[in-house]
C-alpha positions in Angstrom: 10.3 11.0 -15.7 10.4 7.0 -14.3 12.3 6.5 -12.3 15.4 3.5 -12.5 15.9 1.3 -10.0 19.1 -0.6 -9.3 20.2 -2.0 -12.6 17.1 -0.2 -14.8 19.5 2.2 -15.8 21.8 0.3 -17.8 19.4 -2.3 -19.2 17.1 -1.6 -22.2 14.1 0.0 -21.4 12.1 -2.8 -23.1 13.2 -5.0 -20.5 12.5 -3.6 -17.4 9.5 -4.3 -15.3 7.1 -0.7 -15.7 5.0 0.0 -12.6 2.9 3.0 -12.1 3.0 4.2 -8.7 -0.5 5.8 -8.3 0.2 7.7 -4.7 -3.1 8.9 -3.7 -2.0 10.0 0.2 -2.8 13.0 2.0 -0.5 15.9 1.7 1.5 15.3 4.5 2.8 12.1 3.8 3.0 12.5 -0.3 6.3 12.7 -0.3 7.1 9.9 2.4 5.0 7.5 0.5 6.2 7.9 -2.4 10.0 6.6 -0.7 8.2 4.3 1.4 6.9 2.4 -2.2 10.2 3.6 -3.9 12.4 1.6 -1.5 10.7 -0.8 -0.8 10.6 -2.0 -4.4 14.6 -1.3 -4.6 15.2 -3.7 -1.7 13.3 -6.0 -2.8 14.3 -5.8 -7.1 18.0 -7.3 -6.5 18.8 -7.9 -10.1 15.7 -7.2 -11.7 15.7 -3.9 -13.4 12.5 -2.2 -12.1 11.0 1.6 -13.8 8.2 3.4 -11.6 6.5 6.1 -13.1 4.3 8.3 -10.6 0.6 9.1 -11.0 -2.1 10.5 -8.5 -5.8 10.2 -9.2 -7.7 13.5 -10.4 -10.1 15.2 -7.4 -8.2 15.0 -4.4 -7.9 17.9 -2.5 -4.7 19.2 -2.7 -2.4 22.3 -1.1 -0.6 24.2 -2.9 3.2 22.6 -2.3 1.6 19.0 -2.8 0.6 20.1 -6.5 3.2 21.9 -6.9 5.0 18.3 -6.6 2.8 16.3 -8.5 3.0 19.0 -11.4 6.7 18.8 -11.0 7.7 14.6 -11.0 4.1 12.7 -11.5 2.3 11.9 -14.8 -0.8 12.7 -15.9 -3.3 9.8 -16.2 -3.1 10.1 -20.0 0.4 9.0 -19.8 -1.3 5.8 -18.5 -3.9 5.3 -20.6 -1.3 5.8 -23.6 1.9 3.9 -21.8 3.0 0.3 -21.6 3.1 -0.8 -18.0 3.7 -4.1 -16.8 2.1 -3.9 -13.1 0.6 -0.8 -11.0 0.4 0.0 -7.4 -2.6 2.2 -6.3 -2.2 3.6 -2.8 -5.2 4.3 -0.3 -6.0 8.4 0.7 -8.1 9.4 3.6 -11.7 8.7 3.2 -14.3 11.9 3.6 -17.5 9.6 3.1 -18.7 6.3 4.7 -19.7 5.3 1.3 -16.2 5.4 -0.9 -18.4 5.8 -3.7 -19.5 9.1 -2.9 -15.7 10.1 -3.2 -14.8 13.0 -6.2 -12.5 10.8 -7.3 -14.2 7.7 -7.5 -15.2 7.8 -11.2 -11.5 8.3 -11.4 -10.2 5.2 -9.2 -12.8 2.7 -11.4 -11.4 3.9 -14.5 -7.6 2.9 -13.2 -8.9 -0.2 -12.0 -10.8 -1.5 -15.1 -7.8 0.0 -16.8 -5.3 -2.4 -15.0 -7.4 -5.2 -15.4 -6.9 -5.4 -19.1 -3.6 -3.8 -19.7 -1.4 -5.2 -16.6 0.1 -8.8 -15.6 -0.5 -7.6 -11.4 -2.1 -5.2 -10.1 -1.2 -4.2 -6.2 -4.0 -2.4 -4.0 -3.2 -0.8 -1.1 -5.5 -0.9 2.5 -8.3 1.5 0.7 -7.8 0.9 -2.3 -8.1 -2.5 -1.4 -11.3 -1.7 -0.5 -12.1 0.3 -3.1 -11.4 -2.5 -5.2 -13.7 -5.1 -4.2 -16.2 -3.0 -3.6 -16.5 -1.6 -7.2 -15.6 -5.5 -8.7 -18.2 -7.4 -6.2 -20.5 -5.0 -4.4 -18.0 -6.0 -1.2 -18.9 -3.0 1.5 -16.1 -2.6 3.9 -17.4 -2.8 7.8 -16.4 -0.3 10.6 -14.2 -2.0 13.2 -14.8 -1.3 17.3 -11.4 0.0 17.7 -9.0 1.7 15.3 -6.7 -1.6 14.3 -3.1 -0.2 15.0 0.1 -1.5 15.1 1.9 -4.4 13.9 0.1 -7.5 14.4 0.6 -11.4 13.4 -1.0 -13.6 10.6 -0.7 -16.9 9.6 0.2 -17.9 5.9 -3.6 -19.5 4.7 -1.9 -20.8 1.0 0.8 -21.5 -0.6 0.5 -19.4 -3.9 3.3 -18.3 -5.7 3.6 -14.8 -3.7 4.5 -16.8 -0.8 7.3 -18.7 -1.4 10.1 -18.5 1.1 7.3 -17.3 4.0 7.4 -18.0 7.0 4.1 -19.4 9.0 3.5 -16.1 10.2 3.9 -12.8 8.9 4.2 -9.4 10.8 2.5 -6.7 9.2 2.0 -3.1 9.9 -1.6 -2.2 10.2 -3.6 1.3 10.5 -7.1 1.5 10.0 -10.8 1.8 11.1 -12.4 -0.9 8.8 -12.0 -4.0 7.4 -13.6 -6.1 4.4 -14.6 -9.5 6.1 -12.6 -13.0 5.4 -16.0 -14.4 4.9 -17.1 -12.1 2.3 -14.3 -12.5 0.4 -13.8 -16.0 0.1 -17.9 -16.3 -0.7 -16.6 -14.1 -4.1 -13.4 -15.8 -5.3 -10.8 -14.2 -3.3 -8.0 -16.6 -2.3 -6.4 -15.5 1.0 -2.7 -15.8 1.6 -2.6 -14.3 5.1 -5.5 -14.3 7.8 -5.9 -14.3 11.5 -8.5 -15.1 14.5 -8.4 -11.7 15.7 -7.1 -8.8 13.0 -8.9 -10.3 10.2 -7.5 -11.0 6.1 -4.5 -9.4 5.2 -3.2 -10.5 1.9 -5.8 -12.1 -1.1 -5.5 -12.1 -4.5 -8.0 -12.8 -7.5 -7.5 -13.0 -10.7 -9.5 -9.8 -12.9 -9.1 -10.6 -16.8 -5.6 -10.3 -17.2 -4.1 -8.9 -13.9 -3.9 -10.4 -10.9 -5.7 -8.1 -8.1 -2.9 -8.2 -4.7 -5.1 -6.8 -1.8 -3.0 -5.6 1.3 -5.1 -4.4 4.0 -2.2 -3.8 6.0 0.9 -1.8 5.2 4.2 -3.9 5.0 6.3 -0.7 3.2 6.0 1.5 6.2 9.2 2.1 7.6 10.5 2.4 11.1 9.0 5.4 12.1 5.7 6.0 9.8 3.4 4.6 12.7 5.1 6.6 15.7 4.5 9.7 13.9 1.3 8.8 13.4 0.9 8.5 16.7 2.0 11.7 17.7 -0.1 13.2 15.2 -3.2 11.6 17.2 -1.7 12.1 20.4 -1.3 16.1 19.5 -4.9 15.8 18.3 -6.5 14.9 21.2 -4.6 17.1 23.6 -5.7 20.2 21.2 -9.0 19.2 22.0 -10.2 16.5 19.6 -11.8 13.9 20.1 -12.4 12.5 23.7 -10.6 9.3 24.3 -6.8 9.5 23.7 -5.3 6.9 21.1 -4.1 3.6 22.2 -0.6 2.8 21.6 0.3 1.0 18.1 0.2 -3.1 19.2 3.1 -5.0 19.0 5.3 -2.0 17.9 7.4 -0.6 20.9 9.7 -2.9 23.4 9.0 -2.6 27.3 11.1 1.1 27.8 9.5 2.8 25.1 5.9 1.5 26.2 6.7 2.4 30.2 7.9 6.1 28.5 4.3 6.2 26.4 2.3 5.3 29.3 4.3 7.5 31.9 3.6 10.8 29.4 0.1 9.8 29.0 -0.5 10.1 32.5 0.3 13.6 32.7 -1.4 14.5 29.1 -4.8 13.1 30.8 -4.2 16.5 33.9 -2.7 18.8 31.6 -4.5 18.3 28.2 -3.1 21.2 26.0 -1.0 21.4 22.7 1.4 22.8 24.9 1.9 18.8 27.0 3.1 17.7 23.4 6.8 19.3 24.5 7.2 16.8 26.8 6.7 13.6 24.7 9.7 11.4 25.0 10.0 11.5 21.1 14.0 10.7 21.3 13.3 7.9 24.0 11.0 6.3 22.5 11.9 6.2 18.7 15.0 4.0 19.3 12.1 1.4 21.0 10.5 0.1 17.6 10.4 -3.6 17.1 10.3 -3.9 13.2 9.5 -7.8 12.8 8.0 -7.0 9.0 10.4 -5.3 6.8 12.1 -8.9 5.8 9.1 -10.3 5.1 7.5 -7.4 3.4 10.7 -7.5 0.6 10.5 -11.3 0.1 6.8 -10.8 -0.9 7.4 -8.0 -2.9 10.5 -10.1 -4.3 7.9 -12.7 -5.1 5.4 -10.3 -6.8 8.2 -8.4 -8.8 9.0 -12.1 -10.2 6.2 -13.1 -11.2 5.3 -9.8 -12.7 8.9 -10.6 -14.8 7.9 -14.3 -16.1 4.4 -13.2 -16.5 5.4 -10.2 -18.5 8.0 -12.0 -20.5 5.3 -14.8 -21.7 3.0 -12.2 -22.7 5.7 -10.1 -24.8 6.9 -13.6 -26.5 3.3 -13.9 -27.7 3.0 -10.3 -29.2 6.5 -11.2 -30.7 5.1 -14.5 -32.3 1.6 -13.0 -33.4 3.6 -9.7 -34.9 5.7 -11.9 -36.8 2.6 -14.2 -37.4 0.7 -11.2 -38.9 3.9 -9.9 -41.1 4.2 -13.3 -42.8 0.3 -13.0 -43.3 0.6 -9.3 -45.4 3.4 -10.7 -46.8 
């Protein structure tokens, strides 16, 4: 069942922007992406009646309760094939091979994306996907980075394309991840790149693909407060159960001075008493009021930007079918 956002409910369905939400996340944050996406887009809709529809992709490993929740409120991929859907949003999962190609569902992510390319105005891909993306469209193999790239980090606006109007010089964007598609190997195929820095690499490029235009975020900008401090944790409690070797650096440019002190104070005494059991004593409750989030503004204004032209673009293109229907009528008639 879509679901309405803000004033999708009262409008005609006709009118509203469709998106497909294809959430391909791990088990463990299904449920948390899915709002993450969800609100995001709510934020940053305002007045513009916005439908999302869920989806997942076909040969991800899944537990029991996560497919019992996609069999309860996502679609089957036939329901894409067959719908009418103005823009789509394909989500990253966690990769099992070096080569994404070697992924079950892989066959299953190529289909979406040649799917979207001919059937949507935008199409947004999402840090993997990203990858996955450019990699299938241009042979573009994503490179392994010295150092997980975590936290929230600062790029400068490289263009002044529609999707950034309103933006700032630089953008804040929450970033997780252990590879990266090169600037350089991107530009060399088309890409245009709205965001880039020195140090962290491209963020945001776009390209048009037949009929869609292809949004590539690298980064994360709907993660919410708290989605990189639990991940965090999650590699914190890791290590101190015994994997791994070198316990995770902090998230960059994400905790003031008090929560940093408190992360480096408990670190100290994880390093002499590495057990599950040290994870009791993280300062959880002092830290979590410590984020700095410098993105979410930012992150609604693009999506603002996206949803718009999504709504002009998808407007055009049903005043042409309107004109060639009628066109066609007159014809038989």
């Amino acid at each position: 069942m879509p679901l309405a956002l803000n004033g999708a409910q009262r409008c005609d369905v006709r009118t509203a922007i469709q998106v497909a939400l294809i959430n391909n996340m791990p088990d463990s944050v299904l449920v948390d992406t899915e709002s993450q996406f969800i609100d995001l887009l709510s934020a940053a809709s305002g007045d513009i009646p916005v439908r999302i529809s869920l989806f997942s992709l076909p040969g991800i490993s899944r537990c029991e309760r996560a497919q019992n929740r996609i069999a309860s409120v996502y679609c089957g991929l036939d329901s894409l094939w067959n719908g009418r859907f103005d823009a789509v949003i394909v989500t990253g999962t966690e990769p099992r091979h070096a080569d994404l190609r070697q992924e079950p569902y892989w066959s299953s992510l190529v289909d979406v994306l040649n799917w979207a390319q001919e059937n949507t105005v935008s199409t947004i891909l999402s840090c993997l996907a990203a990858h996955a993306s450019v990699l299938h469209s241009e042979g573009i193999a994503r490179e392994p980075l010295s150092r997980k790239q975590f936290g929230v980090f600062s790029f400068k606006r490289a263009n002044n394309h529609r999707l950034m109007r309103g933006i700032g010089e630089v953008v804040e964007v929450p970033h997780s991840r252990w590879n990266e598609v090169p600037a350089r190997a991107l530009t060399s195929c088309g890409y245009t790149l709205l965001t880039e820095s020195a140090d962290a690499g491209a963020d945001l490029f776009v390209k048009q693909k037949r009929k869609s235009l292809f949004v590539h975020f690298q980064g994360h900008p709907e993660y919410r407060n708290d989605t990189l401090f639990k991940e965090y944790q999650r590699d914190v409690r890791r290590f101190l159960k015994g994997v791994g070797d070198t316990y995770p650096g902090e998230p960059e440019g994400y905790f003031d001075a008090a929560a940093g002190a408190a992360l480096r104070a408990f670190r100290a005494h994880a390093m002499t008493h590495r057990s599950e059991q040290a994870m009791t004593e993280f300062p959880a409750s002092a830290v979590a009021g410590g984020v700095l989030n410098t993105w979410r503004s930012t992150a609604q204004d693009i999506y603002r930007n996206w949803l718009l032209y999504v709504a002009s673009r998808g407007s055009e293109d049903r005043v042409r079918s309107a004109v060639s229907a009628r066109g066609l009528i007159g014809m038989k008639s």
